[in-house]
C-alpha positions as CSV (number, residue, x, y, z in Angstrom):
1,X,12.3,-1.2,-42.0
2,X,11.1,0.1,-38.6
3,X,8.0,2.0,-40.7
4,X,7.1,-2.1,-42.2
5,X,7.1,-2.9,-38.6
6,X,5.4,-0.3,-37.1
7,X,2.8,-0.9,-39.4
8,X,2.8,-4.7,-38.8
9,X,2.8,-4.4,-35.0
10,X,-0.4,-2.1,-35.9
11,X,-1.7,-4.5,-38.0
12,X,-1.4,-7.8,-36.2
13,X,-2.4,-6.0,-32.9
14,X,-5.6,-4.2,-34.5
15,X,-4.1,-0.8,-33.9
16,X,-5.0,-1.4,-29.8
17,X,-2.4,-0.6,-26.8
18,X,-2.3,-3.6,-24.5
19,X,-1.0,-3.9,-20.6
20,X,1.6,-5.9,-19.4
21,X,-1.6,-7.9,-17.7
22,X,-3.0,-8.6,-21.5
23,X,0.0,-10.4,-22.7
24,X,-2.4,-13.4,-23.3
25,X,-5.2,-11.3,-25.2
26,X,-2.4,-9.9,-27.6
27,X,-1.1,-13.2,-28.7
28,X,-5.2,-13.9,-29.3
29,X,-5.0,-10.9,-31.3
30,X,-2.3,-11.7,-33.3
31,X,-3.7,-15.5,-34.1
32,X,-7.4,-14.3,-35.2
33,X,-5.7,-11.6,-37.1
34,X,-3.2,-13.8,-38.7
35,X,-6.3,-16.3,-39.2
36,X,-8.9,-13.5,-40.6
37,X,-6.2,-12.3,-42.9
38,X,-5.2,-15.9,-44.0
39,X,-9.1,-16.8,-44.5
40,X,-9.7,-13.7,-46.7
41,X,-6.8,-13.6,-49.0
42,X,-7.1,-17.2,-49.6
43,X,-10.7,-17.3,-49.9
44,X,-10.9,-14.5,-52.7
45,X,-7.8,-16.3,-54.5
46,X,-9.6,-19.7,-54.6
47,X,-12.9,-18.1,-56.0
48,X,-11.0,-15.8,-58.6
49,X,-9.1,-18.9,-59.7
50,X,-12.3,-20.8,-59.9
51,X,-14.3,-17.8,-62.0
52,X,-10.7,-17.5,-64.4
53,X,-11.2,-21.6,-65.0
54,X,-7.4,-22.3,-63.2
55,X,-8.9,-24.3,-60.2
56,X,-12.4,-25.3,-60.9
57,X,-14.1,-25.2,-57.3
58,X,-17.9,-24.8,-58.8
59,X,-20.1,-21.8,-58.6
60,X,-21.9,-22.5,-55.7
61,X,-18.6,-22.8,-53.5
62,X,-16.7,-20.3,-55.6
63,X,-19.9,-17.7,-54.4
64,X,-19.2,-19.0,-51.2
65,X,-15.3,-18.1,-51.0
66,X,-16.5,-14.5,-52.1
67,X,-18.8,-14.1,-49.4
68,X,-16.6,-15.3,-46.6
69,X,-13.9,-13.1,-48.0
70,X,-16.0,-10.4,-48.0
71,X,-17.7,-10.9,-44.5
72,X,-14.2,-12.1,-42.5
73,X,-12.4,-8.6,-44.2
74,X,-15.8,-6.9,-42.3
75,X,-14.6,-8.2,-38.8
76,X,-11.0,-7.7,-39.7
77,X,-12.0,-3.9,-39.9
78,X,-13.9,-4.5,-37.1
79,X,-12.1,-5.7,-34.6
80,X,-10.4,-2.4,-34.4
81,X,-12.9,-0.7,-33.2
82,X,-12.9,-2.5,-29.5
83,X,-10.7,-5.0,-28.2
84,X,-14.2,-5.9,-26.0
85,X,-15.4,-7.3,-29.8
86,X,-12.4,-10.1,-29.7
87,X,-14.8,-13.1,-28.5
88,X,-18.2,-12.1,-30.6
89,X,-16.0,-11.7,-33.6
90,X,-14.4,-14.9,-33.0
91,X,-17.1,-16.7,-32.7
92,X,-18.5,-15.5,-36.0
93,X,-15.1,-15.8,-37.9
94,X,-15.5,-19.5,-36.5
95,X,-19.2,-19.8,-37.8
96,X,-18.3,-18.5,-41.2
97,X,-15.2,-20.1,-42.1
98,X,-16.9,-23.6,-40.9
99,X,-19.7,-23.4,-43.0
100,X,-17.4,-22.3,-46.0
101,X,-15.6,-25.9,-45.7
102,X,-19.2,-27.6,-45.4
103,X,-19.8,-26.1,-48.4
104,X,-16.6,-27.4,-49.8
105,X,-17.3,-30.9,-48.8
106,X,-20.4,-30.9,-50.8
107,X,-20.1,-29.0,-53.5
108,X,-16.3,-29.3,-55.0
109,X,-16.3,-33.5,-55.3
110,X,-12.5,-32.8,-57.6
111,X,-10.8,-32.4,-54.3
112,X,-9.7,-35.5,-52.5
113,X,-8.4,-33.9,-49.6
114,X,-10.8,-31.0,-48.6
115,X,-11.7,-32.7,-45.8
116,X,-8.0,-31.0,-44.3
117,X,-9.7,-27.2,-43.9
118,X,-11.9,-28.7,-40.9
119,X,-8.1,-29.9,-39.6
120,X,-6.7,-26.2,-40.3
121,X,-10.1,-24.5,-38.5
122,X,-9.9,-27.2,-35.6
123,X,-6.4,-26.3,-34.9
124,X,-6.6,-22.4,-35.1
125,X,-9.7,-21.9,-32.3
126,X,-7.5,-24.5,-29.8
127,X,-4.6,-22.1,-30.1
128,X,-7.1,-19.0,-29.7
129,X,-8.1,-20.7,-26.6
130,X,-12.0,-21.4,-27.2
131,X,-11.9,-25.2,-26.2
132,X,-15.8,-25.4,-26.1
133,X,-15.9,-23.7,-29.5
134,X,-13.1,-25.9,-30.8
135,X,-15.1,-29.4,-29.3
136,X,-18.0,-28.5,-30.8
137,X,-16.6,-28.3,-34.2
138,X,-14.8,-31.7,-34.1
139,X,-18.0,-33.2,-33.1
140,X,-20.0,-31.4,-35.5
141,X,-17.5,-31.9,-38.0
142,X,-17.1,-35.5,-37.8
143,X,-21.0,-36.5,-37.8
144,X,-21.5,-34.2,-41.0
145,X,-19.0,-36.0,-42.5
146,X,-19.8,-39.6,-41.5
147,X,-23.6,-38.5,-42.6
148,X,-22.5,-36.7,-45.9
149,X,-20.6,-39.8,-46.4
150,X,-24.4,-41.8,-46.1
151,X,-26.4,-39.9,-47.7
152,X,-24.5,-37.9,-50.3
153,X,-22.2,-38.9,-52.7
154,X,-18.2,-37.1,-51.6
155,X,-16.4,-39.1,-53.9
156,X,-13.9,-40.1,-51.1
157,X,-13.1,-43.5,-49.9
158,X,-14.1,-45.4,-47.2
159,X,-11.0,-45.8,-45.8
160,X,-10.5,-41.8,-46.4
161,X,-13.7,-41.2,-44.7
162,X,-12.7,-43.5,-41.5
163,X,-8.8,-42.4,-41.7
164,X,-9.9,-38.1,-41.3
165,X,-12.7,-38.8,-38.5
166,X,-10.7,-40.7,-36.6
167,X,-7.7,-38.0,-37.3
168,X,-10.2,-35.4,-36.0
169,X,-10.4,-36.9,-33.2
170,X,-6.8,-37.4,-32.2
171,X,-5.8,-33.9,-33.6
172,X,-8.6,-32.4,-31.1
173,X,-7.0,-34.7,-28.0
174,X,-3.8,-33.5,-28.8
175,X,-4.6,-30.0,-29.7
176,X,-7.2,-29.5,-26.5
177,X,-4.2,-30.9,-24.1
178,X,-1.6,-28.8,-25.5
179,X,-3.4,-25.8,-25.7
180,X,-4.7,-25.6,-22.0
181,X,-1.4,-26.2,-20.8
182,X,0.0,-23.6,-22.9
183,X,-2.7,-21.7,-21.2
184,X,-2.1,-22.8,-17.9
185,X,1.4,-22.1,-18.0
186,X,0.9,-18.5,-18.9
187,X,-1.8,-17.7,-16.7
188,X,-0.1,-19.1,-13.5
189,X,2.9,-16.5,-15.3
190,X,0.4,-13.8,-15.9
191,X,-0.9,-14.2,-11.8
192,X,3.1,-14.0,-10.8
193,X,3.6,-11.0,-12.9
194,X,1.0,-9.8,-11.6
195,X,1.9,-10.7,-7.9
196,X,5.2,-9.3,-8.2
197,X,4.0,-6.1,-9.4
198,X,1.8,-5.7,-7.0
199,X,4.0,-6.5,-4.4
200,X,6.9,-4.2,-6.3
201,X,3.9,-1.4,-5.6
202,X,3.2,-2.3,-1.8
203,X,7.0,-2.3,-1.2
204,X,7.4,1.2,-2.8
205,X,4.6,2.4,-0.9
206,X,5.9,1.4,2.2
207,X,9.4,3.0,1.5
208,X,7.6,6.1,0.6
209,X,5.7,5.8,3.8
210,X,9.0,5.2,6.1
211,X,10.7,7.8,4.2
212,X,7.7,10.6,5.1
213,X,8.2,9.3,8.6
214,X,11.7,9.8,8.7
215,X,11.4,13.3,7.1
216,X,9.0,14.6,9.6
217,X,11.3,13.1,12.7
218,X,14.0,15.1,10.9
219,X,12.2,18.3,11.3
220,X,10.8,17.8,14.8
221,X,14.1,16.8,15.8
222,X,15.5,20.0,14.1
223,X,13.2,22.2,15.6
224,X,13.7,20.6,19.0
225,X,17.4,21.4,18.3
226,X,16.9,25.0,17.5
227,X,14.7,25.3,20.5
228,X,17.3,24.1,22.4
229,X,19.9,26.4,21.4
230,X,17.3,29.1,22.3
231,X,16.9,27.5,25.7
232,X,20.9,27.3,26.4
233,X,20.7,31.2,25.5
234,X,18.6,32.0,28.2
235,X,19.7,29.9,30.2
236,X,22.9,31.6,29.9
237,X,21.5,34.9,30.0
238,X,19.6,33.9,33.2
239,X,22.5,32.7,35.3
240,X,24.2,35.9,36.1
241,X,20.8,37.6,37.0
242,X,19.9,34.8,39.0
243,X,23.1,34.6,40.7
244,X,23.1,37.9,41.5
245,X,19.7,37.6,43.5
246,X,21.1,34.3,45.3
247,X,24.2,36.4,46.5
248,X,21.9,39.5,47.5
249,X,19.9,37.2,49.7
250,X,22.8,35.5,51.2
251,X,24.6,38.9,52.1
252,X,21.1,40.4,54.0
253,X,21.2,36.9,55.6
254,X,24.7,37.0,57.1
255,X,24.1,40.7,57.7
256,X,20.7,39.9,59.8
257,X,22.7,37.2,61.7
258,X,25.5,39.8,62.6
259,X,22.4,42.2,63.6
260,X,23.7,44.8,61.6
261,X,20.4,45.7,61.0
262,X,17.7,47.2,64.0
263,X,15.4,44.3,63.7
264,X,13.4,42.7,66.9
265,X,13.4,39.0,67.1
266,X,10.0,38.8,65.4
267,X,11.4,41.0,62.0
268,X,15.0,38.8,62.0
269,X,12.3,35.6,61.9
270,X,10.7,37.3,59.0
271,X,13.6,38.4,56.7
272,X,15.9,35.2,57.7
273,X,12.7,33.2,56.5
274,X,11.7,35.4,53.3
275,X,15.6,35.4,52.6
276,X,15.3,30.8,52.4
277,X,12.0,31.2,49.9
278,X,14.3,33.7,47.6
279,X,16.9,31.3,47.8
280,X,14.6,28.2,47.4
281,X,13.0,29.8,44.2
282,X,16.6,30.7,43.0
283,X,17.5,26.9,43.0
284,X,14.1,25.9,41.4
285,X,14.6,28.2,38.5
286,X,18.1,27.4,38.2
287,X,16.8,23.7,38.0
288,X,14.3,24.3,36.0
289,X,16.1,26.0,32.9
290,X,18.5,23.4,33.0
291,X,16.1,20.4,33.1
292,X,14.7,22.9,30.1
293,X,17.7,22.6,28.4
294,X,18.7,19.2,28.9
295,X,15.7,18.2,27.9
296,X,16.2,19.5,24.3
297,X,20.0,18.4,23.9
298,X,20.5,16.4,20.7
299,X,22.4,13.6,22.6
300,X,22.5,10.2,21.8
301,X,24.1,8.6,25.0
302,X,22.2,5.6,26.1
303,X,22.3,6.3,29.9
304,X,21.6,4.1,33.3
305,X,18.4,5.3,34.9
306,X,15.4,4.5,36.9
307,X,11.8,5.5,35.5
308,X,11.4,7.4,38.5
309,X,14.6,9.4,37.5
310,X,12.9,9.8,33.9
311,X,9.1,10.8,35.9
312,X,10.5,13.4,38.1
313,X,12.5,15.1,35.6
314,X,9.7,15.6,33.7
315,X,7.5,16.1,35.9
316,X,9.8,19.3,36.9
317,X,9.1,20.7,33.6
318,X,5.9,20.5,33.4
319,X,4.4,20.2,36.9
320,X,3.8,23.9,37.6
321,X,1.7,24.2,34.3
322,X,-0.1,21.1,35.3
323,X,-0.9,22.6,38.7
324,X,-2.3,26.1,37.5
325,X,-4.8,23.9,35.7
326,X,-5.3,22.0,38.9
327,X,-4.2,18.5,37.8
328,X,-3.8,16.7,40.7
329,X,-0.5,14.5,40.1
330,X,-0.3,11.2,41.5
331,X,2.7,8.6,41.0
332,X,3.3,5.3,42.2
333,X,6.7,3.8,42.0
334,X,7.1,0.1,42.8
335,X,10.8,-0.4,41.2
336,X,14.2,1.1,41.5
337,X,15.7,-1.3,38.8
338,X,17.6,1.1,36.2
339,X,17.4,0.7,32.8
340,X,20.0,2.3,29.5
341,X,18.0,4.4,27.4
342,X,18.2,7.6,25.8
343,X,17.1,9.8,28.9
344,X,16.0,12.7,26.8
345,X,14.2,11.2,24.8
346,X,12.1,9.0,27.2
347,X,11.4,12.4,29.3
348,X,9.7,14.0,25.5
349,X,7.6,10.6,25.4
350,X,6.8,11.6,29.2
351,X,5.8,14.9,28.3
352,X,3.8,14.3,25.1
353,X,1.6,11.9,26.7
354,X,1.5,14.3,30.0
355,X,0.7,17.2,27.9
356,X,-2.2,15.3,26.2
357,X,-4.1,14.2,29.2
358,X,-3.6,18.4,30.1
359,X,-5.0,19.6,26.5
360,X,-7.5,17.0,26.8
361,X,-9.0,18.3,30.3
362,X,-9.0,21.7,29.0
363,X,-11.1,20.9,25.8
364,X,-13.3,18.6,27.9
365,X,-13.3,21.0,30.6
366,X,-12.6,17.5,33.3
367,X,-14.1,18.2,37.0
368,X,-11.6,17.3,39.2
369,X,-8.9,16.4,36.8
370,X,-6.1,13.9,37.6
371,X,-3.1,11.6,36.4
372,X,-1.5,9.0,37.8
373,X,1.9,7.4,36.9
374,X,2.8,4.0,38.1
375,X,6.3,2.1,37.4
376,X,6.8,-1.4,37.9
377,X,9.3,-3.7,36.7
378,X,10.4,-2.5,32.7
379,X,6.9,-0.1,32.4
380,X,5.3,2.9,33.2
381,X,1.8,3.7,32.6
382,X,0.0,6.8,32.8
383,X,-3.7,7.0,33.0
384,X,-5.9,9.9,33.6
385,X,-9.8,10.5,33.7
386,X,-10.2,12.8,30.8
387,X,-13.2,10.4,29.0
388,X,-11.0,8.1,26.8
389,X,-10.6,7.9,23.4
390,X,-13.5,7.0,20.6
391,X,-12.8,3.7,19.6
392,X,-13.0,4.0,16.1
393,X,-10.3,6.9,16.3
394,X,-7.8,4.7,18.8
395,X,-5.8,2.6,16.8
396,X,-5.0,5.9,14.5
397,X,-3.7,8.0,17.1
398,X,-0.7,7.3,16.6
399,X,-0.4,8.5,12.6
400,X,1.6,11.7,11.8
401,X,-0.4,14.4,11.2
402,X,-3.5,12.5,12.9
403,X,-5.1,14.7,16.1
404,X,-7.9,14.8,18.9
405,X,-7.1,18.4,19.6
406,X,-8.2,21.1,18.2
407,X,-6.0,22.9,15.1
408,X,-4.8,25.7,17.8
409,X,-3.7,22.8,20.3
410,X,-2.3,20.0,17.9
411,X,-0.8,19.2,14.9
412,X,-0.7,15.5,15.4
413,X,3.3,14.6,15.9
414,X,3.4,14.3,19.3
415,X,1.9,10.9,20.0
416,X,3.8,9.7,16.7
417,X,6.9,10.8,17.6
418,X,6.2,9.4,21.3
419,X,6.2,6.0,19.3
420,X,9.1,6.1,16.9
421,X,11.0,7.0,20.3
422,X,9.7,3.7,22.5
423,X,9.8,1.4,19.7
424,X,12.6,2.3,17.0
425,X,14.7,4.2,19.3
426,X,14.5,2.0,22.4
427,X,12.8,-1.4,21.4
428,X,10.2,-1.2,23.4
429,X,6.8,-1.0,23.0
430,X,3.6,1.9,23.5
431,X,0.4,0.6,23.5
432,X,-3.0,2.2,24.5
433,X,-6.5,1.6,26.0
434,X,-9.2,2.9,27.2
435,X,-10.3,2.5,30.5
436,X,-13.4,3.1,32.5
437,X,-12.7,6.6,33.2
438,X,-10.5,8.1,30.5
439,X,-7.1,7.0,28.7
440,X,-3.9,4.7,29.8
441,X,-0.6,4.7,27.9
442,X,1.5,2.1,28.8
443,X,5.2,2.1,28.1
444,X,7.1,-1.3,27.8
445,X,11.2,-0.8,27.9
């Protein structure tokens, strides 16, 4: 059983594959299949009857019937050659098959009711869908029968004649408006179908999208994790040596103020002041590694803070690289209002856009490089005059993997990271713009 299918699915669909957007072409396909096969099975019958002397049709139309058979089993072969051959062949299956039942009007006078094949033939091109085809042959078929009816001798009635003109008329009415909005119908499902697909594909591309994002937040976050480990190591390690230095200092300095040292006033001056730098630089590495490795704590504590908080503390971190290259640092603070946000996190969006504007002078080799912060209300923005960004490039610097830098400098998460922080992380918002001299981001908490 499933072989007699196979081979009638093969069959009726002329051995072609089609989409889920050709649902209407292979219901075409099966109805000019179904109608070829019909017409040549039918037509060979009727002419071998005719020949054998069962069903007298006359030689002329007998001939005929052969011919058609033999011409409509050509396009039924055809047809599976192309599925871009559907309309031509139509057309001529049309052609042929409507001469044939001319034929039969004129030349077999023994049947009364012939004048039904035009009905059949009207009917099967409306279902195929070929209303200008179909029109055409109710009009054409209704004046060659009205005129046959003149001028040749059909041996039909009047009241026949009038009764299948008029019928040809009504059936095409009736046919035409049931066939479009069969038509109709199943395009308007055909566009949904294919709506929903396509929106089934923009949906899954956008999950696959997020789910890349997500994946490569994942791994920065994991290797800002490890790093801070690392950090909290030397930190740790650090501590003692540093401590050791601090309490060194602080015993020469009581020792200098109980003069157990030969030292003039001028030497004491000296040593008690050299002994407050070492202590000084003591505290600012102490600070230092642990603004290091607070900075890389996986924490998720929303906190209570001021941007200015949030700008210092970063600007500890990475002010002394900043001045080597000699970035002049300006800021601007016009609000103490405090804020809850992840702290950490706001201080690496800090950073990334501070440690752009740096790369940036460096590549551009800036004269007179500088940056300068300003807070005000719930935003901070930091500009610089490093040139800007190419427009055409602006709106795309904030895509993973996308970069200004060079490969050695950048590998394009920074920025995009600096986003998914401010606006999934925080709600807020990171915009931006180019301004007359170089770049301004501008973070909105």
């Amino acid at each position: 059983m499933k072989s007699i299918d196979s081979i009638y699915k093969n069959f009726i669909q002329s051995g072609h594959q089609f989409s889920d957007n050709e649902i209407l072409l292979k219901f075409q396909f099966k109805i000019l299949n179904m109608m070829l096969l019909v017409t040549t099975v039918f037509s060979f019958v009727f002419a071998t009857l005719s020949f054998l002397g069962v069903n007298d049709i006359g030689m002329i139309h007998a001939s005929m019937n052969y011919i058609l058979s033999a011409l409509v089993l050509f396009l039924l072969f055809k047809l599976r050659t192309s599925k871009s051959l559907y309309n031509k062949i139509s057309y001529f299956a049309y052609t042929f098959t409507f001469i044939n039942f001319v034929s039969a009007l004129f030349f077999v006078p023994g049947d009364e009711f012939r004048i039904i094949w035009f009905y059949l033939l009207i009917m099967a091109v409306y279902i195929n869908g070929h209303f200008k085809i179909a029109n055409i042959i109710s009009i054409l078929s209704i004046i060659i029968i009205l005129l046959a009816n003149i001028f040749y001798e059909l041996h039909i009635s009047e009241n026949a004649i009038f009764t299948s003109t008029i019928g040809i008329f009504i059936l095409s009415l009736m046919m035409r408006s049931y066939s479009k909005k069969i038509y109709d119908l199943d395009n308007e499902v055909l566009k949904h179908h294919s709506y929903t697909v396509e929106n089934l594909e923009h949906i899954i591309e956008e999950e696959i999208e997020k789910r890349k994002k997500h994946e490569h937040l994942f791994m920065e976050q994991s290797r800002q994790a490890q790093m801070g480990e690392m950090i909290s190591m030397i930190a740790h390690q650090w501590r003692q040596p540093l401590a050791s230095i601090s309490a060194t200092s602080i015993d020469m300095q009581i020792k200098i103020e109980l003069d157990k040292f030969d030292l003039n006033d001028e030497d004491k001056k000296y040593f008690t002041n050299s002994c407050s730098q070492i202590d000084l630089l003591v505290h600012t590495l102490t600070t230092t590694i642990d603004d290091f490795r607070n900075f890389h704590k996986q924490d998720k504590t929303l906190v209570e803070i001021t941007f200015e908080e949030i700008v210092n503390k970063s600007l500890n971190i990475i002010k002394a690289s900043l001045n080597s290259d000699n970035v002049n640092i300006s800021t601007e603070f016009k609000t103490d209002k405090k804020i809850q946000m992840f702290d950490n996190e706001m201080t690496q969006v800090i950073l990334n856009i501070l440690k752009n504007s740096q790369d940036n002078f460096q590549e551009k080799k800036t004269q007179d490089p500088y940056i300068k912060i300003v807070t005000e209300d719930n935003t901070i923005s930091i500009s610089d005059n490093g040139g800007g960004i190419e427009n055409d490039i602006l709106n795309k610097i904030f895509d993973p993997y996308f970069s200004t830098k060079s490969k050695k400098n950048g590998t394009g998460l920074g920025l995009y990271m600096s986003k998914i922080i401010v606006e999934e992380h925080l709600g807020g918002k990171l915009r931006v713009t180019n301004t007359e001299e170089g770049v301004c981001f501008k973070i909105e908490i």
